[in-house]
N, C-alpha and C positions, 0 to 999 in steps of 0.2 A: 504493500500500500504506500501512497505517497509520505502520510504520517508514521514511519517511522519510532517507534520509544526505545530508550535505550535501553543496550543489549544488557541480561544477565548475566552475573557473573557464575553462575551456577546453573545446569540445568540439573533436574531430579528425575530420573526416568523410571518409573512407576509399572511395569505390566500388573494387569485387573484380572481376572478370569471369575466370577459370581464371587464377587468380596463384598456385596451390601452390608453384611456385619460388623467386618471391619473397618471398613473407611472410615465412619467418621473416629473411631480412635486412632486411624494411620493418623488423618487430619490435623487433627488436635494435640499431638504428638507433635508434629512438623513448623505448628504455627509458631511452637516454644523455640524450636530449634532455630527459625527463621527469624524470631526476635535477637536470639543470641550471634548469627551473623551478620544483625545490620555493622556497617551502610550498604554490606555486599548485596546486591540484587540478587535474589533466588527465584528463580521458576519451576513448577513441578508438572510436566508431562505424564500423565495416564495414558495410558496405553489397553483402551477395553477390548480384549482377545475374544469378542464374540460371546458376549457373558448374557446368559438369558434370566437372568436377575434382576432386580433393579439396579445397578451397578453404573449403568449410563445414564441413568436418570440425573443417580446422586452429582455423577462427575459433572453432568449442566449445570444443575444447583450449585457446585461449587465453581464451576466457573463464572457463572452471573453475580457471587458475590465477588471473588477475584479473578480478574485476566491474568492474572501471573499463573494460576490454574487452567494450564490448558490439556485437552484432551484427545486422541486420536480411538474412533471409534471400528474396528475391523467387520467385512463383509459375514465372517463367520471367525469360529477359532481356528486360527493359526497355528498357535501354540506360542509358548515364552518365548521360546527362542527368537522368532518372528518380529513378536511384541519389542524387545530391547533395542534390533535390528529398527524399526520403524522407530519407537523412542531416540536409539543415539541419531538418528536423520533428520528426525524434528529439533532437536536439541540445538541451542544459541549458544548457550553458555561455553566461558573459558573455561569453565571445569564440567564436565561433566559425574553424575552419581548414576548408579544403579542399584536399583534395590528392589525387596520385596514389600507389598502392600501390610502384609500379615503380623509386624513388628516384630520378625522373628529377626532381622536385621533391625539393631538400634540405632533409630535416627539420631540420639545426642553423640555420635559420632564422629556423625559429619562437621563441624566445624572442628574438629582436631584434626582430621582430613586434611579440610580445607587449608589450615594454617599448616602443615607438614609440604602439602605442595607450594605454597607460595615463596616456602623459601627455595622453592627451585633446584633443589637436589633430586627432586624423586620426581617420576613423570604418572606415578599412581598410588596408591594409597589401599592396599586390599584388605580383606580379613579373611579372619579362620575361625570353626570353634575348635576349645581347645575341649571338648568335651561333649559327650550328648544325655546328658541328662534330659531325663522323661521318654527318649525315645525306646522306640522298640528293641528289644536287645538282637534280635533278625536283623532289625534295620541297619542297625549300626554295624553287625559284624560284614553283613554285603556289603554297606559303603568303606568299610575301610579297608576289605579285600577286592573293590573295582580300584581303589589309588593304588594300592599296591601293584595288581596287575597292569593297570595301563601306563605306570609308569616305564613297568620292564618293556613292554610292548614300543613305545612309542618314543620319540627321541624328544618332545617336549613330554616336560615333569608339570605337573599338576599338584601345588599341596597338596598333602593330606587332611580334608575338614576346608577345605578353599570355598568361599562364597561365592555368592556375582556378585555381591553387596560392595562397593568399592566407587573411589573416583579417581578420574584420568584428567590428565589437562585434554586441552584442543587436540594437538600433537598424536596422539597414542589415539582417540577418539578417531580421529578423519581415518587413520592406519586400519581400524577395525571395519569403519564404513569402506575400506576400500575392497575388502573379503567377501565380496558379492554371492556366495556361495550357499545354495539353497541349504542342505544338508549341513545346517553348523549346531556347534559344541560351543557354548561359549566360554566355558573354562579352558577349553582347547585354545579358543582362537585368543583368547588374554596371556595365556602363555608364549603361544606362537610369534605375536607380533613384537616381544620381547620389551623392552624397557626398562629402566630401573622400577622396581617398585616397593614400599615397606611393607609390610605384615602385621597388622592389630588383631591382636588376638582377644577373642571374649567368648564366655561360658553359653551357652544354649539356652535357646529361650523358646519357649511353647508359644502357639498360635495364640494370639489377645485375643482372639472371636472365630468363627466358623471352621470350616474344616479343611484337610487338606487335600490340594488337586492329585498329588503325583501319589498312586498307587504305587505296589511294591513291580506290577506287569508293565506301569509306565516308567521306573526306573528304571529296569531291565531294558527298556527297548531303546531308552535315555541313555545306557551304560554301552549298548551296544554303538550305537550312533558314535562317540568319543571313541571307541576305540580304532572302528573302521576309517572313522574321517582324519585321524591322527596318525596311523599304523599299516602296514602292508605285511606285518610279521603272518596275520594267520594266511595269508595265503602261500605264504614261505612255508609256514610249518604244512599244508596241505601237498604241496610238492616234496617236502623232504619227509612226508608221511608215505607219500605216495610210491617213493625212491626204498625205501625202507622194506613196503610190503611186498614190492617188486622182487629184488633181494632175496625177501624172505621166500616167496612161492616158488623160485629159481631153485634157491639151496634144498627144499623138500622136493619138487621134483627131479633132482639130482638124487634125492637119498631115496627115494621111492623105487626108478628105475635099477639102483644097483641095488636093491635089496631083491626085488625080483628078478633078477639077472642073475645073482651069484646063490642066493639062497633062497631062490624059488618060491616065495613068500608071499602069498596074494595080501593084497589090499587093503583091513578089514576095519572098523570102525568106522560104516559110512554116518552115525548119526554124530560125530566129535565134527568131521567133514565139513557134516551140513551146520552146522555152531558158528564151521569157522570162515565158509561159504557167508553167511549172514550179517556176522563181523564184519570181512572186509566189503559187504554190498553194505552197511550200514556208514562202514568210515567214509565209501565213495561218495555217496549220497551229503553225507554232510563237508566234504571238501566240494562237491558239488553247490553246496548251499551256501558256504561261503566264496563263492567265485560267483556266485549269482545274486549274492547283497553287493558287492563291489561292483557288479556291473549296472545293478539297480539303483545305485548312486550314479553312476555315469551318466544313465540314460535321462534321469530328474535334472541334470545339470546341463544335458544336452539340450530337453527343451526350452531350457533358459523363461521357464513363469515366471511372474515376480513370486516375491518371496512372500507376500501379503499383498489385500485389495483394502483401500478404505470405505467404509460407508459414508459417516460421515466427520466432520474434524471442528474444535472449537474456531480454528484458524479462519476455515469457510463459514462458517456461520456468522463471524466478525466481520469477515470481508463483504457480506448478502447486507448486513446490518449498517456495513460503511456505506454500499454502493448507493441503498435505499436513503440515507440521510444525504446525502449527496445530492442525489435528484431532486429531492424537495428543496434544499437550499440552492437548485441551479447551478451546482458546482460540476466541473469536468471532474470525474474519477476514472484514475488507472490502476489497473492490476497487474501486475508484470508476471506472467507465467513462466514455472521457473525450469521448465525443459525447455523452451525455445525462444526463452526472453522476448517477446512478441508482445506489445503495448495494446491492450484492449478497449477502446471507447468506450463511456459509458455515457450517451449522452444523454440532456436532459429533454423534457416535454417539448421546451422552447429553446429550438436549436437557434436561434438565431440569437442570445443571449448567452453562448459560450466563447465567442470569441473575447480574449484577453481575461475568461474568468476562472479562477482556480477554487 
């Protein structure tokens, strides 16, 4: 728009997924933290993953009381992953946050964050728990035997207990936007694009209100997604599985025929056979399966979708809000589109009262 306000110094990127419960204690939580920042300008982006809740209602409501609340509302869910993707793209601020709605990430954080990066040594600010208290004890022993194994697997390291919850300058922020890649990890991809970053470490903390999205079958398909987008070892181990069993079925046909050649010894055990028959159709099958998630990753990256659709966004809504006060006041408004920078008239009733009027 032509009015312009100035930029924040922070933006907050917020993904939603049916959190009516929580909000307004995320909210309320944030207003304090935002006090304890001034003079820095904070803005907080929601990110509604298609939540069939009230959840975009609330986020209107908060944004008609502040514009600094703005929100991107998606076609359907996406998923987080998507959601952060579209938040860091909206995002103004020199520093960017991500975080969870749920306060299971502590917003009185953020201004230690904040004041860490400005002295300009660190280009991120991350956390960790040091601990999972209240959770499941399943939960906790798989998560901390996926770090361990995708560490070995993968040549970026992933803490162990690593959040999303974290802020990046400008710098580190544009480097993630430039990873256009449908199929992301985002603790992969914070790793990946490297940086200096610190590490705050804090205790576990249980959902403030409602419940949680990721099942133990969505972390699992979560855990698989990191490993494959980060990692090429399993299909290494499936060729040198493969080299292996080869070998092996070589050597007993070699021991079979001179057993029967020298001491006449038919065959005998065909149900050990069919065991082992089964066995190696079962390994095939799943080095099969995994050469057919790698290539299923290809083919999503081949047709290049976007990675999200928007329905709809506080941004357009401000802008529908501008263009209308506009016309009634008989002022020229422009919107400058921002794929092909292309100036759009908006004139008024009585065109012959736009010349020299802004």
């Amino acid at each position: 728009m032509m009015y312009e306000d100035k930029k924040p110094a922070v933006s907050v990127v917020v993904p939603c997924y049916n959190e009516q419960e929580v909000l307004p204690l995320y909210v309320k939580a944030m207003q304090e933290v935002i006090k304890k920042m001034e003079p820095a300008a904070v803005e907080i982006i929601f990110v509604d993953d298609g939540s069939s809740d009230e959840t975009l209602k609330l986020l209107k409501a908060y944004h008609e009381q502040n514009k600094d609340y703005r929100y991107l509302s998606f076609s359907r869910n996406f998923g987080k992953e998507s959601a952060l993707y579209a938040g860091l793209k909206a995002a103004e601020g020199e520093y960017v946050v991500v975080m969870d709605a749920d306060l299971q990430d502590p917003p009185d954080y953020i201004p230690e964050m904040f004041g860490i990066l400005q002295e300009g040594e660190y280009d991120c600010v991350a956390t960790r728990r040091g601990d999972r208290q209240g959770e499941a004890r399943i939960r906790s022993f798989l998560s901390a035997s996926f770090y361990k194994f995708i560490n070995k697997l993968s040549e970026v390291q992933i803490v162990e207990g690593a959040r999303d919850f974290r802020m990046m300058n400008r710098k580190m922020a544009d480097a993630i936007l430039s990873l256009s890649e449908c199929n992301r990890f985002s603790k992969g991809l914070f790793g990946w694009v490297g940086f200096q970053t610190k590490w705050l470490e804090y205790h576990n903390v249980e959902r403030a209100a409602g419940d949680t999205k990721w099942s133990l079958w969505k972390l699992f398909k979560y855990s698989i997604d990191g490993i494959l987008g980060f990692s090429t070892v399993p299909l290494s181990m499936a060729s040198y599985g493969g080299i292996l069993f080869c070998g092996a079925a070589f050597c007993m046909i070699v021991f079979l025929v001179v057993k029967n050649l020298f001491w006449h010894d038919p065959v005998a055990g065909w149900p050990a056979m069919m065991c082992v028959i089964f066995l190696i159709g079962g390994i095939q099958l799943l080095c099969i399966g995994i050469s057919g998630q790698y290539l299923a990753r290809a083919y999503t990256e081949i047709k290049n979708r976007p990675i999200y659709l928007l329905r709809e966004s506080s941004d357009e809504e401000d802008a529908k809000t501008d263009s209308k006060s506009c016309k009634k006041q008989g002022r020229y408004f422009i919107s400058l589109d921002s794929y092909n920078h292309t100036a759009h008239p908006v004139y008024p009733e009585d065109k012959k009262r736009i010349s020299g009027r802004l």
